[in-house]
One Martini backbone bead per residue (centre of mass of N, CA, C, O) as a GRO file, in nm:
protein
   67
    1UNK     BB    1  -1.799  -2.928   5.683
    2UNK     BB    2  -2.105  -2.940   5.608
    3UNK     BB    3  -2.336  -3.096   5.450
    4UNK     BB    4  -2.486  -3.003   5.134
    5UNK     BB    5  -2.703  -2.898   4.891
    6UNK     BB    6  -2.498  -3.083   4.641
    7UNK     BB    7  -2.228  -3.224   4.719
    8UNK     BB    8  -2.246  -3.497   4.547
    9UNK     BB    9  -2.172  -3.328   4.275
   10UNK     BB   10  -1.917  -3.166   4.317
   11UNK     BB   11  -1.688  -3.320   4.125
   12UNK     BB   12  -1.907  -3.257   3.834
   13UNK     BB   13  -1.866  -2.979   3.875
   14UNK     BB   14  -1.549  -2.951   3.859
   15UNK     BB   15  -1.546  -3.104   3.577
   16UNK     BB   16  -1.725  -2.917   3.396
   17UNK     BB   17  -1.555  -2.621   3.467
   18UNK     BB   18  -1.280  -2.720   3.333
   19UNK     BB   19  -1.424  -2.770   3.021
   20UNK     BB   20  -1.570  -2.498   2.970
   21UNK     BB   21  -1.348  -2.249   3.179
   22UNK     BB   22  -1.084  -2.431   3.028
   23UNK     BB   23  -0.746  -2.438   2.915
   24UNK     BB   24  -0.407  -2.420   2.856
   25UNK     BB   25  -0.461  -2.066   2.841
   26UNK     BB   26  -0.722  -2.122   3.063
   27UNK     BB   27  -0.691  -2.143   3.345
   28UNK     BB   28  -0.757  -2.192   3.669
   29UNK     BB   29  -0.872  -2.128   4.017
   30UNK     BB   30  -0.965  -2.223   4.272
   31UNK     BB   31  -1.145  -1.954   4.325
   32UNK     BB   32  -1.263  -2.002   4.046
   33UNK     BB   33  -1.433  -2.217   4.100
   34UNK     BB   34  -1.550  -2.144   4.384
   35UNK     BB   35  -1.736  -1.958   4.251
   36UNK     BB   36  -1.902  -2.155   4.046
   37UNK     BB   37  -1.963  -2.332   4.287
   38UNK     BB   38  -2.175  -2.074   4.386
   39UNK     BB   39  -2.425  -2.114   4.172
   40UNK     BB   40  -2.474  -2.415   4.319
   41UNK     BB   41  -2.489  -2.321   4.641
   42UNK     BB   42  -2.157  -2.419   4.679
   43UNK     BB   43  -1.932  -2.503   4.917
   44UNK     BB   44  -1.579  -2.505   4.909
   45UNK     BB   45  -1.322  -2.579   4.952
   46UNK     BB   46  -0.963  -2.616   4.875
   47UNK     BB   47  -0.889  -2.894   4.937
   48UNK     BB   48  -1.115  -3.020   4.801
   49UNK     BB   49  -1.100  -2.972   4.523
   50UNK     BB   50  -0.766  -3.067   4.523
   51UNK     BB   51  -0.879  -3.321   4.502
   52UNK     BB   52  -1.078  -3.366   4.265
   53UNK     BB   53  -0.826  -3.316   4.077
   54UNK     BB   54  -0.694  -3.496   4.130
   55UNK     BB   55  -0.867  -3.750   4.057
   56UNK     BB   56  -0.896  -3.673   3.767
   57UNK     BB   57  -0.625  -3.749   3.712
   58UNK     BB   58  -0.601  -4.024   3.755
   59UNK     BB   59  -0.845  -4.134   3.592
   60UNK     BB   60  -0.710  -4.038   3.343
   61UNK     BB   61  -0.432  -4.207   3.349
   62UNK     BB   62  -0.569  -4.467   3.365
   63UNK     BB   63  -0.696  -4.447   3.076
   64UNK     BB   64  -0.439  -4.386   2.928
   65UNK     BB   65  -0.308  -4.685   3.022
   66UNK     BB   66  -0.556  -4.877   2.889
   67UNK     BB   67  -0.480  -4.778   2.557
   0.00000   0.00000   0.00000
């Protein structure tokens, strides 16, 4: 998929729609997250989007390893 414009936020959109519109019972699918980053006109593959959850994962476990 060629880069779009908007495409460099797409990782801080992702952690955003996930803090805003998901909790513990209220989980989103990549599919949920695929529609929310449709509205600002950023298409996402799924592995893509699954990238960043697992990155967003990783960066939290390592924040809470150093405290």
């Amino acid at each position: 998929m060629a880069k779009q414009s908007g495409q460099k936020y797409k990782s801080m959109l992702v952690a955003q729609i996930l803090l805003k519109y998901s909790d513990e019972n209220h989980p989103l699918t990549v599919e949920d997250i695929q529609e929310h980053l449709q509205n600002y006109k950023i298409d996402a593959e799924h592995h893509s989007i699954v990238r960043d959850i697992n990155d967003l994962e990783e960066l939290l476990n390592t924040e809470e390893e150093q405290t």
